[in-house]
N, C-alpha and C positions, 0 to 999 in steps of 0.2 A: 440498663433496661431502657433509661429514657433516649439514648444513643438509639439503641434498636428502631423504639418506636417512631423516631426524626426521622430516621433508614426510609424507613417504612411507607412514611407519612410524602415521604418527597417520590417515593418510588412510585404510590397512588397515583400523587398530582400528574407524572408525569406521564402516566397513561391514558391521565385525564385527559391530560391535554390533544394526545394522540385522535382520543379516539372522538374529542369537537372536532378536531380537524376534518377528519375523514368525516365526521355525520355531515360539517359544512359544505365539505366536497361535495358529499352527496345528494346534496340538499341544491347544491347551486346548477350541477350539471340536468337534475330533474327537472327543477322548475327554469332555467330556458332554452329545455328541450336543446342538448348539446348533442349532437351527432356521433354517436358510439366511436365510428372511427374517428374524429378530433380528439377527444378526450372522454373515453369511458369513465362510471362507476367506479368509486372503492370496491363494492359486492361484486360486479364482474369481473375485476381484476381477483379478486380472492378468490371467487369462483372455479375463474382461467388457473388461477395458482392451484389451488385444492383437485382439481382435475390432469395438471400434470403432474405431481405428486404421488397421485393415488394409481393414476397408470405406467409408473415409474419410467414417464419420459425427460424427468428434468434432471433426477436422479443419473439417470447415466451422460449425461450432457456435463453436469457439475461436474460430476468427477471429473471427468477429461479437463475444463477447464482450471480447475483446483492442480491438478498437475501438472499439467502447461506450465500454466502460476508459478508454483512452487519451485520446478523444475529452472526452468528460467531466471526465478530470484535466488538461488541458490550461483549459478553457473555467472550471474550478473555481478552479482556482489561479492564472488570470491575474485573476480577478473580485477573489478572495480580497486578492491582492498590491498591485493597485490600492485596494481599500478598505482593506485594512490600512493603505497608507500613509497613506491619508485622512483615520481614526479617529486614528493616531501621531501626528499631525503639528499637527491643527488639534481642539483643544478645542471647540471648537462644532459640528461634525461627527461629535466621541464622543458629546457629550449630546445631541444632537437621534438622531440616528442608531442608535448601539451599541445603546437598551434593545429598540431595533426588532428586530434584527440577533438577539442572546441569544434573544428570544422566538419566533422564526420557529426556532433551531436547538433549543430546547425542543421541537417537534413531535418525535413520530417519525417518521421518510422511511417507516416500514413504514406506516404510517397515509396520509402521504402520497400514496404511489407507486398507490392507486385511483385518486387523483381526476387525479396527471400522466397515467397511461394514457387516461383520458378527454379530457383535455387536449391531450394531443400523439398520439394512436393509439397501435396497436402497433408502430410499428415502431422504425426506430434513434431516433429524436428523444426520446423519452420515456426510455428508456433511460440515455443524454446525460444529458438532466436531472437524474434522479434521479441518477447518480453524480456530476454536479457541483456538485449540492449539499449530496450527502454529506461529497465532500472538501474544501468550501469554509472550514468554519469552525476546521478547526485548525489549517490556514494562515496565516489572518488574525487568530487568537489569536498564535501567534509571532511571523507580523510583524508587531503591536503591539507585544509583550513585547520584539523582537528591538532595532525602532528606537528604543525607550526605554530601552532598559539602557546604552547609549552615558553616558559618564561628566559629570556637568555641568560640572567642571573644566577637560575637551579639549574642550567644544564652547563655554565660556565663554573658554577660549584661542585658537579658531579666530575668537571674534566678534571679540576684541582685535585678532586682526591683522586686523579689516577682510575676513573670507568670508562671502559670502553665506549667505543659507539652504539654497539649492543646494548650494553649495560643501560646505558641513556636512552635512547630505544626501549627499552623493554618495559626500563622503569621510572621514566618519565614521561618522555612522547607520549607511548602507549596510552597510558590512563588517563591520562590529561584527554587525549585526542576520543576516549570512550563515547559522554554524550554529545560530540557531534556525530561520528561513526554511528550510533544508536538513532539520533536524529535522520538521518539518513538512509538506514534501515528502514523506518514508518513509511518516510518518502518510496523509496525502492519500492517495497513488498507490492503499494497501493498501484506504483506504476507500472510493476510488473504483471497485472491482473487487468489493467490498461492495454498493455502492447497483445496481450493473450487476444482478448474480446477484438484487438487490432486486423490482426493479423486473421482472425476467423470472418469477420468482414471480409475481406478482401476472397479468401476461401480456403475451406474446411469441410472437413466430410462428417464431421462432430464438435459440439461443444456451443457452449450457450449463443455466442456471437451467430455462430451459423444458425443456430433455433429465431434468434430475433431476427435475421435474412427471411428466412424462409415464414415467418411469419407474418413481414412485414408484405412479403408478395402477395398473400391471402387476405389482407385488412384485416390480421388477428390485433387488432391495437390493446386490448385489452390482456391477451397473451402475451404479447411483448413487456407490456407494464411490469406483468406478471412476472418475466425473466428479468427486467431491471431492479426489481426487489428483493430477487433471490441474493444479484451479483452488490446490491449493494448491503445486503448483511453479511455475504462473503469478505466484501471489504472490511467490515467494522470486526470480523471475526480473524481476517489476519492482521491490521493493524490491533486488534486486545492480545494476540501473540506475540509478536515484537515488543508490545507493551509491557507485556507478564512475564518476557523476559528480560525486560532493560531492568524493570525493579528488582529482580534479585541478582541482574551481574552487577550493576549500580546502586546496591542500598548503601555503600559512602558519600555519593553525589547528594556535592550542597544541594543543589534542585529536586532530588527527592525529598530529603530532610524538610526543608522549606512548606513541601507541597502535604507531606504527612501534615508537620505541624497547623499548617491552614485548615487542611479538611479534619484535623481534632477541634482546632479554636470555634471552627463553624458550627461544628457537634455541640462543643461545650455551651455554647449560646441557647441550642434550646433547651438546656437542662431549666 
């Protein structure tokens, strides 16, 4: 019960703290008369927000972007995962391959993301792209880094008793290589929703990126806020999924274990 009421009691403060913020904000932007378009209100930005909401303009924008997203960190990180293992596994696939791979992620996707529009149109296909290749390469930095960290002692032990290269693979590499792979994931998903909002800058017939364009033409400043707040609890809501998932493919990892025990020992203190 007293657990609970600690829960409880931090979950408060922390709105508290929220909501000093925003009254300071509001407080600061009033009294020296700050120029709506430099920096609006908290209350007109919620406003802006409550007003697209309720005439379910933002709504059909999200969605498009969330599937962009989704779509993209799906198509990114199976590529990724596939060639990471590729690169890990077979040294004549890093050297012929990797210098190619590093150089193409040297571009920037904002350079890019012209000449994908002309390549794939406006619409969702271009889009795709550009977010799965954003989230593609720090994926498959991890699952290099992930499959190689695996120790040469257990994997010079498994050859002794005669396991295939599979066998070692499957049931070494693999698991070993999990929370970097998982790390990498969190990376991916957030940059995949990066390259989306990317890629709709440059142009798009739909989806939040083009709402903050077309905003931005009008001096909706307080509108636009309005969309950066949407897209950043979209963020916090796909990185809590990759998260909600890592804990239960990973409830053997020492670093959960570790991280449970902490936030029990923190609890136990306010008993």
């Amino acid at each position: 019960m007293t657990r609970m009421t600690g829960g409880l009691v931090n979950f408060v403060l922390r709105l508290m703290l929220i909501a000093v913020t925003l009254a300071v904000w509001e407080a600061l932007v009033r009294l020296l008369d700050v120029p709506a378009f430099i920096l609006p209100t908290p209350s007109s930005i919620f406003t802006a927000l409550y007003r697209g909401i309720a005439s379910a303009l933002y709504l059909n924008h999200i969605g498009i972007t969330l599937a962009e997203t989704l779509i993209g960190f799906v198509v990114g990180t199976v590529l990724a995962f596939a060639l990471g293992i590729a690169v890990a596994l077979s040294r004549s696939i890093e050297y012929f391959l990797y210098p190619f791979i590093v150089m193409f992620q040297a571009m920037p996707k904002v350079a890019l993301a012209p000449l994908i529009i002309v390549w794939f149109g406006l619409g969702l296909t271009s889009k795709v792209v550009n977010a799965a290749l954003v989230a593609f390469f720090p994926l498959m930095v991890n699952t290099i880094v992930g499959l190689r960290s695996a120790e040469e002692e257990k994997v010079d032990l498994m050859r002794s008793l005669a396991a295939s290269r599979w066998q070692v693979f499957w049931m070494l590499r693999l698991p070993n290589a999990m929370p970097y792979i998982f790390a990498g994931l969190e990376i991916a998903m957030i940059f995949a929703l990066i390259g989306a909002i990317v890629a709709e800058f440059v142009g798009a017939q739909s989806g939040l990126g083009m709402l903050i364009q077309s905003m931005n033409f009008t001096m909706d400043v307080a509108g636009q806020f309005s969309v950066l707040l949407i897209l950043s609890v979209l963020g916090l809501i796909l990185n809590g999924m990759v998260n909600g998932v890592r804990r239960r493919v990973l409830f053997w990892d020492v670093s959960q274990k570790v991280d449970a025990v902490a936030s029990a020992q923190k609890k136990g203190g306010t008993l």
